[in-house]
Structures are given as C-alpha cells and as structure tokens.
N, C-alpha and C positions, 0 to 999 in steps of 0.2 A: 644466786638466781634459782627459783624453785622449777623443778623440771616439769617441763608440759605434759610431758607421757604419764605423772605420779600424782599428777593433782588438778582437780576439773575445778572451777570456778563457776557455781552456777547463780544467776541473776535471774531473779521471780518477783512478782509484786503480784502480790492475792491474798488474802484476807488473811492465812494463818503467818505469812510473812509482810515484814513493812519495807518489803523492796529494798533490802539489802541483800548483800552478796554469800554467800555460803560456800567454803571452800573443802571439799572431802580429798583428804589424802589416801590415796593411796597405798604409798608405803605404812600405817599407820595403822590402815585393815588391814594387811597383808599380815603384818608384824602381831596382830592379837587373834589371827586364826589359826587351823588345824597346819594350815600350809608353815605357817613359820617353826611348828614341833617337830616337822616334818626336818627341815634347814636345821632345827637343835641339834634333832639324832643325828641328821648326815655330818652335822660340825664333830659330835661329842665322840660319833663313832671311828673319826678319822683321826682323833686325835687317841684315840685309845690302838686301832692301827698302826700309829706311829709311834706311840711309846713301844708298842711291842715289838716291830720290828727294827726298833734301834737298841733295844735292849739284849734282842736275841739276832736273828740272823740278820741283820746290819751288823755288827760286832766282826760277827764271822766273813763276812762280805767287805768290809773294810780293810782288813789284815792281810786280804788279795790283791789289791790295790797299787798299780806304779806308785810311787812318792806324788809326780804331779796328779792324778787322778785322788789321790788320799785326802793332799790337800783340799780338794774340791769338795768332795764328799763331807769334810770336817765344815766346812763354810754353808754348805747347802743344807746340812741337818741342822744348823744353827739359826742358820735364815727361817728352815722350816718348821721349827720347832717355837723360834721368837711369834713367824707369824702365825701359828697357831693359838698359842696361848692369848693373842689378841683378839682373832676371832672368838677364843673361849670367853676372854670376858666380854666384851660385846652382846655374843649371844648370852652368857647367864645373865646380865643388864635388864635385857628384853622380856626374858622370861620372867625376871620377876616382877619386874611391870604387868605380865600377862598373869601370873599368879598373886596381883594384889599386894608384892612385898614392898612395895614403891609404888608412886603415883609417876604420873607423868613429869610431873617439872623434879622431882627428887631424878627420877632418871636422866632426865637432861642437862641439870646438875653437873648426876658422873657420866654423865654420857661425854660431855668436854674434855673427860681427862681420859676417855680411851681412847686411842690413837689411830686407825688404820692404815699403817703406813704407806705409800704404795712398793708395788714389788719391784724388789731390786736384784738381782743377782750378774754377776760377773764374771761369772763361768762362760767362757765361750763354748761355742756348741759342740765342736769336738772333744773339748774334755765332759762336757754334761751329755754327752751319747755313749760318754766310757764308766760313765756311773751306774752304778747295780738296778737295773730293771723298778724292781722291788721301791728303790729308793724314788727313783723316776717318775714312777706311778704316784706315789703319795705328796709329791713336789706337783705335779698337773693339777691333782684331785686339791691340794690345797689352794691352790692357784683360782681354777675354778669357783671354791665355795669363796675364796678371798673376792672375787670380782663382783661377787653378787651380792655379799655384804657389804661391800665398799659401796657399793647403788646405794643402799640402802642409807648406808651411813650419812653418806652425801645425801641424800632428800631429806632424812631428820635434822642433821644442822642445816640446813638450807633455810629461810626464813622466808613465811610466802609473801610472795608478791600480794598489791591489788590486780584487782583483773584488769585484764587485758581490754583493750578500748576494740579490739578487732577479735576477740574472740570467737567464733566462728559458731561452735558449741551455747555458749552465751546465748548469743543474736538468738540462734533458733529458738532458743526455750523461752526466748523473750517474746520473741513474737506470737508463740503457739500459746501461753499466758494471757496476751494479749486479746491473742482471738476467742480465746474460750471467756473470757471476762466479758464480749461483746455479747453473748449470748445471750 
C-alpha cells in the first residue's frame, strides 16, 4: 500500500493533459536531491565512526566488561555492524541511480535483494545501560538513520495505488481545473 504522506495523486484535465492521473513520489525527489547526500554522509560517516571505534577504544572498553555485559556487547556490535553495512549498500544503490550508474528499474532490480531488516536486539535494558556509552551512542545513531531508510525503503517497493475515489487533494484540483476551464 503506497503511503499517503510520500505520494500525491493529482487529476487535471486541460489541454496539455488528457485527464489522467499523475502520480509524484515523494520519496523519489527526496532520494535524487541535495537532501539525500546529505542521509549519504550521515550514513557513510557513521559507519566509518564505527569501525574506528570498534577497532580502537571499543577493544579496550570490551576487555572491562562482566562476562554477561561482554556478551552483549559481542551481539550488539554484530547487530550493528550487520545493520550498517545494509544501510551502506542501500544507500550506495541510491547514489548511483543519483549519479547515472543505474537507471531506475536496474535499481530496483537490486533493490530486491537489499534487505532492511527491521531491528532486533535482545538485550534487555539493564544489560544495554551496562554497555560502553561510546558503543550506545552509535547503536541509537544507527537506529535512527535505520528508521528513516526503512521509510524509504518501504515507499519504493510499495507499488502505487490508483487514486483514491475520495482524495480530498484530487477533488480540489479538479475543480479549480474546472473553473478556470469555464472562463
């Protein structure tokens, strides 16, 4: 079901159209402007965040760790690390549609076969409050950009509807079409 807030349906009948329907997505501008380079860096830059702070002081910060907290910490860099590298291809997907290296349907293609899984983890909260700040922070911050690509994600497989018979957006443009046509 294609979401109402990502995509207008608009009905016109006037001379440079023959009164059919025109559907503008949303998610599809979004995804080919400055705003989605923006969504790149913040993805690319958290993932380079995370390697280095798993590589360096997560290392160090692990090794302090009770056994059950260590375990946690082993499972949530793994969760966040899997669901990074998801978001990473996703977004390089995107870009290169926005850079011309893919057309649309080649994208949607492999768009199929990336996944965005939704989030899972089963850390209960007293042991993920005994987890390193540092690691915390990059677990939200993934969290976060995961929820907003996931939108995303979901309105491009989504397949648009016809319009709506009660479209409310519609109606008016229909009529305001109408009246200017009487003139």
């Amino acid at each position: 079901m294609a979401n109402e807030r990502d995509q207008v349906t608009i009905e016109m009948s006037s001379a440079g159209n023959s009164g059919g329907t025109d559907t503008v997505s949303f998610t599809h501008r979004l995804l080919a402007s400055e705003n989605f380079m923006l969504l790149f860096r913040e993805g690319m830059s958290l993932v380079e965040a995370t390697a280095a702070y798993l590589d360096g002081e997560g290392r160090a910060d692990s090794r302090c760790l009770a056994r059950p907290v260590a375990l946690a910490y082993a499972s949530e860099s793994m969760r966040l690390t899997t669901r990074l590298m998801q978001l990473t291809s996703w977004l390089l997907l995107q870009r290169a549609v926005n850079e011309g290296e893919l057309s649309r349907e080649e994208a949607e293609r492999e768009h199929r076969r990336v996944v965005i899984a939704p989030l899972e983890s089963r850390t209960d909260d007293a042991t993920f409050a005994a987890l390193p700040e540092s690691l915390r922070s990059l677990i939200q911050r993934s969290n976060s950009l995961h929820a907003r690509i996931q939108r995303f994600d979901r309105d491009l497989k989504s397949e648009p509807e016809t319009a709506p018979t009660d479209n409310p957006v519609a109606s008016q443009l229909g009529m305001l079409a109408a009246a200017f046509q009487r003139r």
